[in-house]
C-alpha positions in Angstrom: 4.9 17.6 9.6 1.9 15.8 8.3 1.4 18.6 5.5 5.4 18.3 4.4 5.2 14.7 3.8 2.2 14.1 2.1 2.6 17.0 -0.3 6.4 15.9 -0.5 7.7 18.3 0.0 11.5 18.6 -0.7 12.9 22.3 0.8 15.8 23.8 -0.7 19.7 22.9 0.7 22.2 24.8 1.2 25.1 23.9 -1.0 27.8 21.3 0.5 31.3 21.7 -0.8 31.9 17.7 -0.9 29.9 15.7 -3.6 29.1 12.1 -2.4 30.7 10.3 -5.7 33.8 9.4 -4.6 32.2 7.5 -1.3 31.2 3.5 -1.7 29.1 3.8 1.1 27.2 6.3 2.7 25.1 6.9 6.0 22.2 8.7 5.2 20.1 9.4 8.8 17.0 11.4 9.9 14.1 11.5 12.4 11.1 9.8 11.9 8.7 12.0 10.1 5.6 10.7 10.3 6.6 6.9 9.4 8.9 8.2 6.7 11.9 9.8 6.2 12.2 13.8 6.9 12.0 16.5 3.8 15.8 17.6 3.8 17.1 14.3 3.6 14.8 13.7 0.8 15.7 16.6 -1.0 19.0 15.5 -0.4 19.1 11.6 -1.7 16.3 13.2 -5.1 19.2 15.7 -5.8 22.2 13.4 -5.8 23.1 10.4 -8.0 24.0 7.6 -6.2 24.0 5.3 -8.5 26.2 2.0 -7.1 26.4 3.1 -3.3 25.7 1.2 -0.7 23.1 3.3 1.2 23.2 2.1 5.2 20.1 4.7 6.1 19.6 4.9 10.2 16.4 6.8 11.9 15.5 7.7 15.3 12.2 7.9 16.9 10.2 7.7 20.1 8.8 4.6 20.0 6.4 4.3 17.2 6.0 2.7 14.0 8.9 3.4 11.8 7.3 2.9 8.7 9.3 2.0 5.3 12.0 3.9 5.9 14.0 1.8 3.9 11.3 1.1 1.2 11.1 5.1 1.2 14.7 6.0 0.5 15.2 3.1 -1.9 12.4 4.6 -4.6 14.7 7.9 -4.3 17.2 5.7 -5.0 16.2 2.9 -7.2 20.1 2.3 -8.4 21.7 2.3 -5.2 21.9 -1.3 -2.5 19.9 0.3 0.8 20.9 -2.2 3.1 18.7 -2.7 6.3 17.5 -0.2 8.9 19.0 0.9 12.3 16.2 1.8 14.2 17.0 4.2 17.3 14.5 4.7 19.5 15.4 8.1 21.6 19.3 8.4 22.4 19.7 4.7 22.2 20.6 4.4 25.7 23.6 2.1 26.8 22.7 -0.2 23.9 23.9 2.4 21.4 27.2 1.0 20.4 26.2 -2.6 20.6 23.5 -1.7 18.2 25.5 0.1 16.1 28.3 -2.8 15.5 25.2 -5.5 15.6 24.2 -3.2 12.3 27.0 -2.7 10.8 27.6 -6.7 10.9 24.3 -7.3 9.7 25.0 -5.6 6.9 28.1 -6.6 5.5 30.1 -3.0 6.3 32.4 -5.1 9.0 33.6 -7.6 6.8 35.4 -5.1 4.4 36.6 -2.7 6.4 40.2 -3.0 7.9 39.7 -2.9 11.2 37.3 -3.4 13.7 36.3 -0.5 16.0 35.2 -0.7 18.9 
């Protein structure tokens, strides 16, 4: 893992049928990788434009120090608004969808959407 993200290193996708363009906002998520974000999702952000999306990137991890993730994904993305990390440690727990709307508030997502779940 060490090797991957020092060298980064970006592996090939598989093609999607659904580009991300026509979405305002988008979830991008992955492990911790070594206080960083993993390979494919790199790949992924470096080989899409997203250009004006709000980016609301989420990792999960064990316990340690998360890093920059969000620093990380906004210099793949220096024209989209990365909004603030949610930081999972394991499953979550109970906490999970308290977390999740306590996130999604903090960000500004609640206010414009239609509803609220939950």
């Amino acid at each position: 893992m060490k090797q991957e993200v020092s060298s980064q290193y970006r592996p090939r996708l598989l093609a999607i049928s659904r580009s991300p363009r026509s979405y305002p906002v988008i979830m991008v998520g992955s492990p911790n990788w070594c206080q960083t974000i993993a390979p494919p999702l790199a790949s992924w952000l470096y080989k899409n434009d997203l250009s004006g999306k709000i980016l609301l990137p989420f990792c999960s991890h064990c316990g340690g120090d998360a890093g920059d993730f969000r620093g990380d994904i906004a210099r793949l993305c220096p024209k989209s608004d990365v909004r603030e990390v949610l930081s999972v440690v394991n499953d979550g727990g109970e906490e999970l969808t308290a977390l999740i709307h306590s996130w999604l508030d903090r960000t500004g997502i609640t206010a414009s959407l239609p509803f609220r779940a939950g």
